[in-house]
PDB file of N, CA, C, O and CB in Angstrom:
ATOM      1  N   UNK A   1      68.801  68.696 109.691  1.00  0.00           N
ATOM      2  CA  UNK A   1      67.692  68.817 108.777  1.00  0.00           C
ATOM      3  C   UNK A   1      66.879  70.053 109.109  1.00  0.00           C
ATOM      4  O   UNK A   1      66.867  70.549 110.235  1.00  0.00           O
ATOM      5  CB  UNK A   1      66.820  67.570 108.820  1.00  0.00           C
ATOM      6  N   UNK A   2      66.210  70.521 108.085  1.00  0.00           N
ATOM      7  CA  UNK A   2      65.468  71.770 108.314  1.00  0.00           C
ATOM      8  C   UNK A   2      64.189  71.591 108.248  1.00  0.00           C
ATOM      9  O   UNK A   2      63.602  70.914 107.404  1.00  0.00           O
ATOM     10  CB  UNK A   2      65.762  72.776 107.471  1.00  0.00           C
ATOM     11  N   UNK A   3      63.658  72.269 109.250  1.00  0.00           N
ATOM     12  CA  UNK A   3      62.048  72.019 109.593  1.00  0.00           C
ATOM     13  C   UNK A   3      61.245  73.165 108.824  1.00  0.00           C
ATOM     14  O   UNK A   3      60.072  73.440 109.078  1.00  0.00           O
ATOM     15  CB  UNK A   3      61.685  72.138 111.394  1.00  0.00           C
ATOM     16  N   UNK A   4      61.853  73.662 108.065  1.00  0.00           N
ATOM     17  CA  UNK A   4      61.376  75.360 107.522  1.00  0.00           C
ATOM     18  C   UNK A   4      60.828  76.294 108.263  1.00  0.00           C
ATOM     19  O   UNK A   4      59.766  76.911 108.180  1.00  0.00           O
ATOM     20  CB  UNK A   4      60.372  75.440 106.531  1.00  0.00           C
ATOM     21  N   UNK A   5      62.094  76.314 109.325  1.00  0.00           N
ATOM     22  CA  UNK A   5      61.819  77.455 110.180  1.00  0.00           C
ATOM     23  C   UNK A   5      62.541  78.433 109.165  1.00  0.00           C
ATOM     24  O   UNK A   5      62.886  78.254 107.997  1.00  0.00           O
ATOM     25  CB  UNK A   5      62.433  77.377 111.851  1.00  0.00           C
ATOM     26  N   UNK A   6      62.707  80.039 110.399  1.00  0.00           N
ATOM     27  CA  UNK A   6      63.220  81.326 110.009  1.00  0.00           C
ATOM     28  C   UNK A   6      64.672  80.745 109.010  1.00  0.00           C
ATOM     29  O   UNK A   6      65.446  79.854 109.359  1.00  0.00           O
ATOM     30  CB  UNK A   6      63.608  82.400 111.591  1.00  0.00           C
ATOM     31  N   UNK A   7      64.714  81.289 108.131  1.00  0.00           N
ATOM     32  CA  UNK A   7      65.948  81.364 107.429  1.00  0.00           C
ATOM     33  C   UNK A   7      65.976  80.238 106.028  1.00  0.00           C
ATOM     34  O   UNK A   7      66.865  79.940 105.229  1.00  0.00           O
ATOM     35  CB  UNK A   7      67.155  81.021 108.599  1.00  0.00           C
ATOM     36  N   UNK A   8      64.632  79.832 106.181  1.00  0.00           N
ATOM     37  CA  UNK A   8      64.992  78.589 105.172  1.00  0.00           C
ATOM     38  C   UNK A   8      64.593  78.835 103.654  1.00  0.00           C
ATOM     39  O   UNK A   8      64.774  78.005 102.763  1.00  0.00           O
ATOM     40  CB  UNK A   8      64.169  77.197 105.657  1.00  0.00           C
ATOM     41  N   UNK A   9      63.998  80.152 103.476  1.00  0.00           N
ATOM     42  CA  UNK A   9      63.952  80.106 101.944  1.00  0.00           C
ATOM     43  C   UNK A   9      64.388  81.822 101.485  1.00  0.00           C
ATOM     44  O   UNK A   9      63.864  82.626 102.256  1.00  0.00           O
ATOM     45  CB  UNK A   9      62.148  79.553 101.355  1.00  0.00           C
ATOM     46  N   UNK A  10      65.040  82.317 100.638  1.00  0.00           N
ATOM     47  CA  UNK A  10      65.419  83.852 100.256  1.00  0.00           C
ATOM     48  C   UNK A  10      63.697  84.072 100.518  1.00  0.00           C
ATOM     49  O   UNK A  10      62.650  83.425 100.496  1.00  0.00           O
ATOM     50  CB  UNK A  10      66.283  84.279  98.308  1.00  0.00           C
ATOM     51  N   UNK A  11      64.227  85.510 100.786  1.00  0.00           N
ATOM     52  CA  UNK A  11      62.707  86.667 100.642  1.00  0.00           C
ATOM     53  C   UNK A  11      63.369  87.232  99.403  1.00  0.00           C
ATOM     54  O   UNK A  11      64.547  87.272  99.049  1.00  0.00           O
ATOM     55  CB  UNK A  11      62.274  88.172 102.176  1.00  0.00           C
ATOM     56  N   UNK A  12      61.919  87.778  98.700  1.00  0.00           N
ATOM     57  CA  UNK A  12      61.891  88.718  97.689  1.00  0.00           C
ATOM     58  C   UNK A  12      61.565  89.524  97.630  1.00  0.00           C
ATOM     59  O   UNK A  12      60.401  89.902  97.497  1.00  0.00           O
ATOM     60  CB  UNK A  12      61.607  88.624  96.981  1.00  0.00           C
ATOM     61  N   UNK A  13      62.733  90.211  97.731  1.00  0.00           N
ATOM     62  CA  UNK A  13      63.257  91.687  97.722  1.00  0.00           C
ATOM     63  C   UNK A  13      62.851  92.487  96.390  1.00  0.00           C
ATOM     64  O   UNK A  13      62.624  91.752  95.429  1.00  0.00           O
ATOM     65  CB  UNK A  13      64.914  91.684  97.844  1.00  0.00           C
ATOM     66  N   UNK A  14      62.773  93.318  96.256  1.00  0.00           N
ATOM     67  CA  UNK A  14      62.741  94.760  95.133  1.00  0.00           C
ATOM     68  C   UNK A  14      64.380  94.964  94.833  1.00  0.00           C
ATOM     69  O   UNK A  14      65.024  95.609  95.661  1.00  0.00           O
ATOM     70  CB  UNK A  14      61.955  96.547  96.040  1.00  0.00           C
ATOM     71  N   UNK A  15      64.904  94.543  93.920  1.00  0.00           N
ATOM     72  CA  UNK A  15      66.594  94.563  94.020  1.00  0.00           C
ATOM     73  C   UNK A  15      66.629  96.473  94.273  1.00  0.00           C
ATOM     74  O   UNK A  15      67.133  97.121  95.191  1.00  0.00           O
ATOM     75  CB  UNK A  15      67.645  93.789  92.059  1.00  0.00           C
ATOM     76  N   UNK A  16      65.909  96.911  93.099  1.00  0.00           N
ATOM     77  CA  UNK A  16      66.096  98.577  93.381  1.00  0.00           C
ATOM     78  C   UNK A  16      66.076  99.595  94.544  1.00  0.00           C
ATOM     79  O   UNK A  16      66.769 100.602  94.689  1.00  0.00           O
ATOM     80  CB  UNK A  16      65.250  99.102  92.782  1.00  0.00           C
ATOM     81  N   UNK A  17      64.557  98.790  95.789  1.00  0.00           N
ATOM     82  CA  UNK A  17      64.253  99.679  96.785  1.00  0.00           C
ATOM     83  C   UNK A  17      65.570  99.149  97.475  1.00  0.00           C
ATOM     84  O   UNK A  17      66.421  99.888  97.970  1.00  0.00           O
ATOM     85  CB  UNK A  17      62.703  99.585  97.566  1.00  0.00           C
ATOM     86  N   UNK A  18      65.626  97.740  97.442  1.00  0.00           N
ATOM     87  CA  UNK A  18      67.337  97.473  98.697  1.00  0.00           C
ATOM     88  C   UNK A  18      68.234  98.046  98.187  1.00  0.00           C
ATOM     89  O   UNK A  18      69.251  97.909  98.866  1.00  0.00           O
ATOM     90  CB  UNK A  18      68.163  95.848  98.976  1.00  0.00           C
ATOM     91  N   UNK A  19      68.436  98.826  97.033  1.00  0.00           N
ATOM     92  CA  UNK A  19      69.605  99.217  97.179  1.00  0.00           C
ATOM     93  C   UNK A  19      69.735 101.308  97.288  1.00  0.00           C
ATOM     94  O   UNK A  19      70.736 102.003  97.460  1.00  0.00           O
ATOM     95  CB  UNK A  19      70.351  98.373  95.808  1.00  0.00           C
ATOM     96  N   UNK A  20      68.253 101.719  97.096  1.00  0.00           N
ATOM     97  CA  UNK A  20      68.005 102.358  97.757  1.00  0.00           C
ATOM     98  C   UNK A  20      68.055 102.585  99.228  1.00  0.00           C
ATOM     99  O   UNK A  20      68.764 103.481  99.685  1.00  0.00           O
ATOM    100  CB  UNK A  20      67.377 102.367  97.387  1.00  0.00           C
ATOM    101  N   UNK A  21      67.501 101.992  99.814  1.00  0.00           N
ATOM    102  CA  UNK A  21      67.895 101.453 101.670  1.00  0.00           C
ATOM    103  C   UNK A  21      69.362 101.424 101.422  1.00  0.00           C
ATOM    104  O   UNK A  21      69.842 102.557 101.397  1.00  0.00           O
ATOM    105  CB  UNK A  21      67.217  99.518 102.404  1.00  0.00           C
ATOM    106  N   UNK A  22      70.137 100.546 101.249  1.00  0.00           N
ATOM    107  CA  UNK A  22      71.558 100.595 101.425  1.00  0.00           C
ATOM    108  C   UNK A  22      71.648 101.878 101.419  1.00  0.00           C
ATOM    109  O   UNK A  22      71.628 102.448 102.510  1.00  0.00           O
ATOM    110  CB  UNK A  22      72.448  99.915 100.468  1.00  0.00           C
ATOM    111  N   UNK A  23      71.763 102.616 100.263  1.00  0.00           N
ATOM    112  CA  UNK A  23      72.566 103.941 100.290  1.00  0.00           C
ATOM    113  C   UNK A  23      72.194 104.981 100.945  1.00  0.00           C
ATOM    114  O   UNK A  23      72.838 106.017 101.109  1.00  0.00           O
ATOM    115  CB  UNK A  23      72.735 104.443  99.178  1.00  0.00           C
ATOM    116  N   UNK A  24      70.605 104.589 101.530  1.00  0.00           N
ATOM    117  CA  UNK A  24      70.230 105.449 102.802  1.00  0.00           C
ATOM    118  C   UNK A  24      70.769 105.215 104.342  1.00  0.00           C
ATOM    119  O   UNK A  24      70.693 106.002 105.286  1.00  0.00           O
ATOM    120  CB  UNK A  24      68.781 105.329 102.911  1.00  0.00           C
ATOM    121  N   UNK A  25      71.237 104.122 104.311  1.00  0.00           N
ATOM    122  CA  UNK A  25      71.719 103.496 105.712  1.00  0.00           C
ATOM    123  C   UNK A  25      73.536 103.884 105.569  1.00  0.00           C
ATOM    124  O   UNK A  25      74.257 104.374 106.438  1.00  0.00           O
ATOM    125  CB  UNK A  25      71.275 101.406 105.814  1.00  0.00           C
ATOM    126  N   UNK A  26      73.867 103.501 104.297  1.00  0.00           N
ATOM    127  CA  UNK A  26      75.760 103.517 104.068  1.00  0.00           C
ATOM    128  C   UNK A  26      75.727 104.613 103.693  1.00  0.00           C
ATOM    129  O   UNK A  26      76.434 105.317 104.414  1.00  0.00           O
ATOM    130  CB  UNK A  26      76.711 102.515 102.931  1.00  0.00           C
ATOM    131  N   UNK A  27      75.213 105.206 102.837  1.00  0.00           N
ATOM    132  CA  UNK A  27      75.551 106.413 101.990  1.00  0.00           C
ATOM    133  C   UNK A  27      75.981 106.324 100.707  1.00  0.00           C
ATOM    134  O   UNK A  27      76.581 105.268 100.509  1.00  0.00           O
ATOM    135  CB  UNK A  27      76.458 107.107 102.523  1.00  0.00           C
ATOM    136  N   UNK A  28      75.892 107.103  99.668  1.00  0.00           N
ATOM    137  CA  UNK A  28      75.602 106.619  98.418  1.00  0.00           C
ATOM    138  C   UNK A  28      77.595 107.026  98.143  1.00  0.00           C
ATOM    139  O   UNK A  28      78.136 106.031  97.662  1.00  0.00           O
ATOM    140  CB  UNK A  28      73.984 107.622  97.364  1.00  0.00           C
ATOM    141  N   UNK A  29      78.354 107.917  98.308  1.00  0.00           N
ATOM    142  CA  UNK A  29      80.007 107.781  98.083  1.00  0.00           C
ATOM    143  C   UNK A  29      80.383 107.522  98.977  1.00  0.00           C
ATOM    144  O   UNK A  29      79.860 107.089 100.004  1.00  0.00           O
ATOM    145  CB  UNK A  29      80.847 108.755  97.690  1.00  0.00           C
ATOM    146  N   UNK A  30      81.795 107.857  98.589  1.00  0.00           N
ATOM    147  CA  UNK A  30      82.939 106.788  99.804  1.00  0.00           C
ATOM    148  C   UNK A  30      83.349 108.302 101.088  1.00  0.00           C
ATOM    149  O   UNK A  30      84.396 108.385 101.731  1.00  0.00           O
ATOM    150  CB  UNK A  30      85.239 105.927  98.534  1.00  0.00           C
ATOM    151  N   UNK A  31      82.214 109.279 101.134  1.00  0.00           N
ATOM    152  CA  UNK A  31      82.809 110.274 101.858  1.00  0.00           C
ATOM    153  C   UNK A  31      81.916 109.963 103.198  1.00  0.00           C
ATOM    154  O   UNK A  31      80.694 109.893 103.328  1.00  0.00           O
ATOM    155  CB  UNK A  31      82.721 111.849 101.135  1.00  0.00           C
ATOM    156  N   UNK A  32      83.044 109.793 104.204  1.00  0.00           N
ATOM    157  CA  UNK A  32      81.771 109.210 105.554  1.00  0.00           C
ATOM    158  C   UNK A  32      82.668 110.304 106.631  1.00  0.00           C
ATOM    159  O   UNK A  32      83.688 110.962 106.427  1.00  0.00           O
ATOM    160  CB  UNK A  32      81.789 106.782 106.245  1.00  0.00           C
ATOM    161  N   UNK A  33      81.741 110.155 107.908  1.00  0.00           N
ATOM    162  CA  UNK A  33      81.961 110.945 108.633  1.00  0.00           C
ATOM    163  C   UNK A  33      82.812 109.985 109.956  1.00  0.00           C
ATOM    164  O   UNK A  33      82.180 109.130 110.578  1.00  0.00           O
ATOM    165  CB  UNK A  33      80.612 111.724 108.844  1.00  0.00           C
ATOM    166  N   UNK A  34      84.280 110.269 110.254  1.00  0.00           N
ATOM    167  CA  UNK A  34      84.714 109.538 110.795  1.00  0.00           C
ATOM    168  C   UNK A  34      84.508 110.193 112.707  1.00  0.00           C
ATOM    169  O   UNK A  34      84.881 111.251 113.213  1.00  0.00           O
ATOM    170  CB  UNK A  34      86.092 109.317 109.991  1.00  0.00           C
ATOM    171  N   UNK A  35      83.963 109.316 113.148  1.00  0.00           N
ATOM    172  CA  UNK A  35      84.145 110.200 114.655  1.00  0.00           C
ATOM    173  C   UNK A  35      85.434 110.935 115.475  1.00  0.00           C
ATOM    174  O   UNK A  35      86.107 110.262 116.256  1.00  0.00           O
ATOM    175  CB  UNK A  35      83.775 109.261 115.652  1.00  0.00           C
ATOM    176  N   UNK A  36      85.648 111.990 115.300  1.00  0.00           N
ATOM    177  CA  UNK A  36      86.122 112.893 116.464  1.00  0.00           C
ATOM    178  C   UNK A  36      87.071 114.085 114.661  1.00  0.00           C
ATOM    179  O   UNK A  36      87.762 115.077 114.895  1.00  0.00           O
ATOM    180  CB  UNK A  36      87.633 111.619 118.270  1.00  0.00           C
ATOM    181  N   UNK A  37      86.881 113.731 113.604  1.00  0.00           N
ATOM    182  CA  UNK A  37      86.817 114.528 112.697  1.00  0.00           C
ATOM    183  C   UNK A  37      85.725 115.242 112.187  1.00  0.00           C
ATOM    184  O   UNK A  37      84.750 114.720 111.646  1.00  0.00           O
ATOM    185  CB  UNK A  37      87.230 114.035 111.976  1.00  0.00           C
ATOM    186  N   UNK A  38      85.910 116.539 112.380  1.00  0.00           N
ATOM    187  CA  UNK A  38      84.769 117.696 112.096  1.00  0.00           C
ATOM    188  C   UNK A  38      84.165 117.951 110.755  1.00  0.00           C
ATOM    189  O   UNK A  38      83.126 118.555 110.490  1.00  0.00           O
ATOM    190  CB  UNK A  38      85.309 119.009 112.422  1.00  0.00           C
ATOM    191  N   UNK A  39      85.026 117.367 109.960  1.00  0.00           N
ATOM    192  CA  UNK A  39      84.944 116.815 108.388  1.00  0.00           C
ATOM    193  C   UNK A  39      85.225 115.997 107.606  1.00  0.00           C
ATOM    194  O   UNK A  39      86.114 115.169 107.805  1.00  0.00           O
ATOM    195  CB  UNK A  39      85.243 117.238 107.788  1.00  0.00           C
ATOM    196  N   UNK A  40      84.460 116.067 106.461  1.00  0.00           N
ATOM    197  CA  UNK A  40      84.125 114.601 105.820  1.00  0.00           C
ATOM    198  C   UNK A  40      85.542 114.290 105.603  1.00  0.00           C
ATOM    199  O   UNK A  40      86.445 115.101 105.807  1.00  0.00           O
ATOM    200  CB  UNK A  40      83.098 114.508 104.303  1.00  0.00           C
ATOM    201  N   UNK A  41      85.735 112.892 105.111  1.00  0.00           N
ATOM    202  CA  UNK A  41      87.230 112.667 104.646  1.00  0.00           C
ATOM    203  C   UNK A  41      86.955 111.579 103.424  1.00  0.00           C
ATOM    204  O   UNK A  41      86.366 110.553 103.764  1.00  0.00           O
ATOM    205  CB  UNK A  41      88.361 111.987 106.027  1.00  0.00           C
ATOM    206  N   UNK A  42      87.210 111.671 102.477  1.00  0.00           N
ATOM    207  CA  UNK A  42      87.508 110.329 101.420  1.00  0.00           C
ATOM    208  C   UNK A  42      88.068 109.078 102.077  1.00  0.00           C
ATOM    209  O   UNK A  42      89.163 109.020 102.636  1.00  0.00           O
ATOM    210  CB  UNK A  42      88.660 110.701 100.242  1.00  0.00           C
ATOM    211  N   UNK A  43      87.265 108.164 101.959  1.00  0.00           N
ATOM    212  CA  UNK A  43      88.147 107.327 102.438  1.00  0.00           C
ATOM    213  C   UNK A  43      89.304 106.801 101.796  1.00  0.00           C
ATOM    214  O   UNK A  43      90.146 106.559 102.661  1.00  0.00           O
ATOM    215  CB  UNK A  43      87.561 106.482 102.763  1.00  0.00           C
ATOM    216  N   UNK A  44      89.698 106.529 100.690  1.00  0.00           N
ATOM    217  CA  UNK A  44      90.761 106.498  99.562  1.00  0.00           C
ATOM    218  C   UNK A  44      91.568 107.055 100.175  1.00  0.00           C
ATOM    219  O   UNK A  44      92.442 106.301 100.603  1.00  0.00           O
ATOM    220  CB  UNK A  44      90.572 107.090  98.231  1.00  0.00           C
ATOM    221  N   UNK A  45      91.723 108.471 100.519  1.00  0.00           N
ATOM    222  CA  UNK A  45      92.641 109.355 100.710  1.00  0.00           C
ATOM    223  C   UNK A  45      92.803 109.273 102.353  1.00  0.00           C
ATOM    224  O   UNK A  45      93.730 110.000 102.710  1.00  0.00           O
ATOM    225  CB  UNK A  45      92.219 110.764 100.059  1.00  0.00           C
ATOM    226  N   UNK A  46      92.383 108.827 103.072  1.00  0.00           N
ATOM    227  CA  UNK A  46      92.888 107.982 104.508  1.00  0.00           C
ATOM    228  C   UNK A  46      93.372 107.173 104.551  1.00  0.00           C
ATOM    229  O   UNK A  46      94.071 106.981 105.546  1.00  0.00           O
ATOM    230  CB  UNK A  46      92.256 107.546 105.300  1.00  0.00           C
ATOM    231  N   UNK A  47      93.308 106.074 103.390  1.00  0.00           N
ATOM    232  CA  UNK A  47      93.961 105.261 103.670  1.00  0.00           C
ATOM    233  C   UNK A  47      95.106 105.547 102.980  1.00  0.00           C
ATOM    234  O   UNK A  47      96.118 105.291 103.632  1.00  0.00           O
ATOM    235  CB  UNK A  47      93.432 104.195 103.550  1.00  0.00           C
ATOM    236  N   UNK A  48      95.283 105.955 101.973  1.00  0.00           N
ATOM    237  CA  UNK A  48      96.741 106.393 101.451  1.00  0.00           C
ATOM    238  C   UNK A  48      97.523 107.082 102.286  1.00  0.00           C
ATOM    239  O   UNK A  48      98.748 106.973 102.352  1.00  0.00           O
ATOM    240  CB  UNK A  48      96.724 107.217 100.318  1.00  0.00           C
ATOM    241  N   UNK A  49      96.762 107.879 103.008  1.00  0.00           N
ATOM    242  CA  UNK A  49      97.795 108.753 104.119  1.00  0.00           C
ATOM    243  C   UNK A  49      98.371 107.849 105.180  1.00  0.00           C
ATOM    244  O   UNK A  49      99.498 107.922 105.672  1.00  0.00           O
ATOM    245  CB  UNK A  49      96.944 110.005 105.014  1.00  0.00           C
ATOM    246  N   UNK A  50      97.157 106.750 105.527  1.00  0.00           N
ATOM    247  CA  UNK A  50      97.842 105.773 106.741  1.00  0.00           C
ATOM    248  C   UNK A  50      99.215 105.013 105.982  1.00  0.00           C
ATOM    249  O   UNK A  50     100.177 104.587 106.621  1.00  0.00           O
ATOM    250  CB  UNK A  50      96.520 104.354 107.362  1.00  0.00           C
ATOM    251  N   UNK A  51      99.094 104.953 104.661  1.00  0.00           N
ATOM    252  CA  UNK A  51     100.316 103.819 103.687  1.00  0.00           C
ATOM    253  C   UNK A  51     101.340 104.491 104.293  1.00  0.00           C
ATOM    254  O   UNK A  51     102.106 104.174 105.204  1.00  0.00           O
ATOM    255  CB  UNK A  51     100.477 103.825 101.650  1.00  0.00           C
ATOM    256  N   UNK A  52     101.202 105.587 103.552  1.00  0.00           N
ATOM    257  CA  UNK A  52     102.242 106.439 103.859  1.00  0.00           C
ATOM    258  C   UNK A  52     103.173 106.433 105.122  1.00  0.00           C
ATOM    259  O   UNK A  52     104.380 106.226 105.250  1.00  0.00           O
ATOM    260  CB  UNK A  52     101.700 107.525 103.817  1.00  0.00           C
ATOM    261  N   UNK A  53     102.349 106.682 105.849  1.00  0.00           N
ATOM    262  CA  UNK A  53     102.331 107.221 107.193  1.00  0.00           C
ATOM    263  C   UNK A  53     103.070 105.701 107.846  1.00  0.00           C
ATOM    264  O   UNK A  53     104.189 105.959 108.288  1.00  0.00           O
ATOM    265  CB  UNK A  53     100.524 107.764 107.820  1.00  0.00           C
ATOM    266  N   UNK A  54     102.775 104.517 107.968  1.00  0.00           N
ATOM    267  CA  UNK A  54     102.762 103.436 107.930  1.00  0.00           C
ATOM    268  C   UNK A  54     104.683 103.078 107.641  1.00  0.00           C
ATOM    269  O   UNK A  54     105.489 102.637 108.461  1.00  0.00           O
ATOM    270  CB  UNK A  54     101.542 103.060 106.852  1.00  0.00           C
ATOM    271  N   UNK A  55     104.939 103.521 106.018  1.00  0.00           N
ATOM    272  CA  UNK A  55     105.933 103.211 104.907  1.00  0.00           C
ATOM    273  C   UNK A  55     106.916 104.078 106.107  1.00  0.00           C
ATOM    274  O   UNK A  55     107.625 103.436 106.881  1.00  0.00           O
ATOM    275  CB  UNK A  55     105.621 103.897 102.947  1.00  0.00           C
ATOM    276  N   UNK A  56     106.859 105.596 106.149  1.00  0.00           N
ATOM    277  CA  UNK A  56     107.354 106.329 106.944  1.00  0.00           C
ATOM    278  C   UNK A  56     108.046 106.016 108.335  1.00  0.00           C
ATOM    279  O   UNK A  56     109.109 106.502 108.722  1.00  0.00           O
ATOM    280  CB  UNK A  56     106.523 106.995 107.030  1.00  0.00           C
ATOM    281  N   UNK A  57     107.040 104.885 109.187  1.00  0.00           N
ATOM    282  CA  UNK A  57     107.452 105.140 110.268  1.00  0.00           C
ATOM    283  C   UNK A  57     108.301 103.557 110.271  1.00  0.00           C
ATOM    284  O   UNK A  57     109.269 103.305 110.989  1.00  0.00           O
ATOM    285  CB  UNK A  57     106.229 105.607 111.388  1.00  0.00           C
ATOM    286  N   UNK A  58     107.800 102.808 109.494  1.00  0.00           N
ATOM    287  CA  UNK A  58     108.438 101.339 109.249  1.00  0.00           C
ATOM    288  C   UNK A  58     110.491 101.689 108.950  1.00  0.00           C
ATOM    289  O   UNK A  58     111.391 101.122 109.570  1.00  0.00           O
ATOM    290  CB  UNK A  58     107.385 100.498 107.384  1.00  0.00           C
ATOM    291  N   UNK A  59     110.644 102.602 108.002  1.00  0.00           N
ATOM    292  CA  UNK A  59     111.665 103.398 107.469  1.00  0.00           C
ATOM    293  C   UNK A  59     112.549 103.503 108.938  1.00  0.00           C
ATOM    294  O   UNK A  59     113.664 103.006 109.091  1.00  0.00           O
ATOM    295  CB  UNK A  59     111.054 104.941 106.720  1.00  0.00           C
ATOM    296  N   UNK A  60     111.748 104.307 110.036  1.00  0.00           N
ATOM    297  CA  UNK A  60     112.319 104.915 110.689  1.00  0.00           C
ATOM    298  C   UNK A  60     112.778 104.366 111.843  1.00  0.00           C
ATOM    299  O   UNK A  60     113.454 104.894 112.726  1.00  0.00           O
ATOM    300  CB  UNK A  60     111.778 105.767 110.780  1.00  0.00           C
ATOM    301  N   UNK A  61     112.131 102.686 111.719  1.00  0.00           N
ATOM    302  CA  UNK A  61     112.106 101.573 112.896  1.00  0.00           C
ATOM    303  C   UNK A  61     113.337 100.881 112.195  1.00  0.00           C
ATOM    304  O   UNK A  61     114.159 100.217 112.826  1.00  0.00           O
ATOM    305  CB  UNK A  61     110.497 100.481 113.135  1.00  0.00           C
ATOM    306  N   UNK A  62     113.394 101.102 110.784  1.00  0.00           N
ATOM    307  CA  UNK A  62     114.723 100.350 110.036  1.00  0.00           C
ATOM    308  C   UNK A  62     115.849 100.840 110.579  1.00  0.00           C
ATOM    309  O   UNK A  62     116.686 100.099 111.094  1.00  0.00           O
ATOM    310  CB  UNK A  62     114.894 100.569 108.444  1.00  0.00           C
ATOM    311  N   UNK A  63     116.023 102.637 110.492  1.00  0.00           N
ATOM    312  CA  UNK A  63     117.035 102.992 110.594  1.00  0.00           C
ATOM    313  C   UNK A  63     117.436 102.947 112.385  1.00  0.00           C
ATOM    314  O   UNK A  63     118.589 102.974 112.817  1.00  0.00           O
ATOM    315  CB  UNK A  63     117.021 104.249 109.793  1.00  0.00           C
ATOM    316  N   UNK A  64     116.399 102.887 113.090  1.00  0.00           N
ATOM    317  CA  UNK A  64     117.025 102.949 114.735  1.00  0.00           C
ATOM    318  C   UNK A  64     117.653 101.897 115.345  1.00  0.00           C
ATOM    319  O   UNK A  64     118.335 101.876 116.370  1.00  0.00           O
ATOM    320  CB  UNK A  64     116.010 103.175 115.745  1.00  0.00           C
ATOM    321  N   UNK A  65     117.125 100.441 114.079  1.00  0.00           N
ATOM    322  CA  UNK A  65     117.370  99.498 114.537  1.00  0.00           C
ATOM    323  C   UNK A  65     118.955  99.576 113.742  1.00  0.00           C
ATOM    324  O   UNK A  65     119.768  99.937 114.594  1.00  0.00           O
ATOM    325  CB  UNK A  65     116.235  98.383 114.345  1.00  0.00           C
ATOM    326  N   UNK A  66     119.453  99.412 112.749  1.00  0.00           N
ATOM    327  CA  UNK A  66     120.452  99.998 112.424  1.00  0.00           C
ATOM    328  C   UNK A  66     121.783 100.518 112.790  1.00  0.00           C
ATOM    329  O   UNK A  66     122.962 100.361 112.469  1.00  0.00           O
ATOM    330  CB  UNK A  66     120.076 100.515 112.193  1.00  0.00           C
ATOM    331  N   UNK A  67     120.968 101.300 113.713  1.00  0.00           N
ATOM    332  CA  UNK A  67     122.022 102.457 114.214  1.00  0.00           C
ATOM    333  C   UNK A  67     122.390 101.611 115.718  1.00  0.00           C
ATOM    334  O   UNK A  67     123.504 101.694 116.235  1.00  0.00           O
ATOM    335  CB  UNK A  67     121.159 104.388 114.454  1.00  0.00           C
ATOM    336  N   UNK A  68     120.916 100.549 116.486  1.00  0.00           N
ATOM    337  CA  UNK A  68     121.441 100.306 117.728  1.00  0.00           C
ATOM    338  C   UNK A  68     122.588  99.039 117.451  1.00  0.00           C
ATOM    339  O   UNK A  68     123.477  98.789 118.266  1.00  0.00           O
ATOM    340  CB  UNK A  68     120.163  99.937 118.807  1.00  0.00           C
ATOM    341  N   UNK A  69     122.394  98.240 116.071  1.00  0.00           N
ATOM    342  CA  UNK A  69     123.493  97.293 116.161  1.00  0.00           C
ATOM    343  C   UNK A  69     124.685  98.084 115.763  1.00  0.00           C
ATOM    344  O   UNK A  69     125.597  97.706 116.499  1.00  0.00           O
ATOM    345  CB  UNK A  69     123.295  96.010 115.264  1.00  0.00           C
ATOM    346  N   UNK A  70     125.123  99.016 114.937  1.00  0.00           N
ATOM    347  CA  UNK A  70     126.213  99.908 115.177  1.00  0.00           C
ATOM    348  C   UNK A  70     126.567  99.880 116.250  1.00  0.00           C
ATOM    349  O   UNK A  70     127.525  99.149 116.499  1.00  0.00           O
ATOM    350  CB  UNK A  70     126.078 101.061 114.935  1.00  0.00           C
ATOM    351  N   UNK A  71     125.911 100.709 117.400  1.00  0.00           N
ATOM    352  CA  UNK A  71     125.816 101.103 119.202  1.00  0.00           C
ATOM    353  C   UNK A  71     126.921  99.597 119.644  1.00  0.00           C
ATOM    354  O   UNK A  71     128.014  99.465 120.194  1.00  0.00           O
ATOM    355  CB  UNK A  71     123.480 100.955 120.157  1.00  0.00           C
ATOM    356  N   UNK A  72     126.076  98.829 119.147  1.00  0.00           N
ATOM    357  CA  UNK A  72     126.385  97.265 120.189  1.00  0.00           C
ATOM    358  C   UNK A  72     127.655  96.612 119.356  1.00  0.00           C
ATOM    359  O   UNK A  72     128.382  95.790 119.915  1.00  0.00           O
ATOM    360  CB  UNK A  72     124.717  95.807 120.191  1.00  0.00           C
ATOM    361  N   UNK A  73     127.845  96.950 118.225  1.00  0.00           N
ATOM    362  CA  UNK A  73     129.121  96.526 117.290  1.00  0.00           C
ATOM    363  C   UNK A  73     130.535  97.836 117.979  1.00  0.00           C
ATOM    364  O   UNK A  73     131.751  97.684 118.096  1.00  0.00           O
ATOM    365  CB  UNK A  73     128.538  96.861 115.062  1.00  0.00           C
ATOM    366  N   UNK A  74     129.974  98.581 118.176  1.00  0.00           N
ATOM    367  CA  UNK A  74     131.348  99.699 118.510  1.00  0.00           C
ATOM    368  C   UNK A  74     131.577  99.119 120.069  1.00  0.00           C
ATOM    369  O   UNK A  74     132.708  99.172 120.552  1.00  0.00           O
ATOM    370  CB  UNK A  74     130.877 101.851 118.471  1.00  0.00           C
ATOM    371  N   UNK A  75     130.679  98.673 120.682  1.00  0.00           N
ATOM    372  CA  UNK A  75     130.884  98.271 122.303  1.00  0.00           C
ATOM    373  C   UNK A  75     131.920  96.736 122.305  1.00  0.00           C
ATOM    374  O   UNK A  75     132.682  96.439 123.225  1.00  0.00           O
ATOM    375  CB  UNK A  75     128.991  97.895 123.162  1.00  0.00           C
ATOM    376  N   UNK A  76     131.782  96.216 121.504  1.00  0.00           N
ATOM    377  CA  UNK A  76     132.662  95.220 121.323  1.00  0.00           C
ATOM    378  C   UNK A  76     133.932  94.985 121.547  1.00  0.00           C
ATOM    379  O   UNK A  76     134.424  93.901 121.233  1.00  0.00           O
ATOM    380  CB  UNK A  76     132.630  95.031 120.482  1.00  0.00           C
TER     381      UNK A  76
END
């Protein structure tokens, strides 16, 4: 049961100034500054590169694995 302590009823907010604050705290686009990159990056376009990048190396875990049951089929 609640005694109406902290948390027990919404505050009323200014919907406009909070979302002012937000975009002063997040930033108003999706261009953020990632640490140990010297420039901005889209985030969209990071993560497409990780897909990629991701699709790429998954590919390349297909083919080694592949090639080692070949390896272990010719040892037979």
């Amino acid at each position: 049961m609640s005694d109406g302590g902290k948390g027990d009823s919404y505050r009323k907010v200014d919907l406009e100034k909070w979302s002012r604050n937000y975009d002063n705290i997040f930033g108003k686009n999706k261009n953020v500054r990632v640490s140990g990159v010297p420039y901005e990056v889209d985030l969209s376009d990071m993560i497409m590169e990780l897909e990629r990048e991701n699709f790429m190396l998954r590919a390349r875990n297909q083919r080694l694995e592949e090639e080692l049951e070949r390896t272990r089929d010719d040892g037979k």
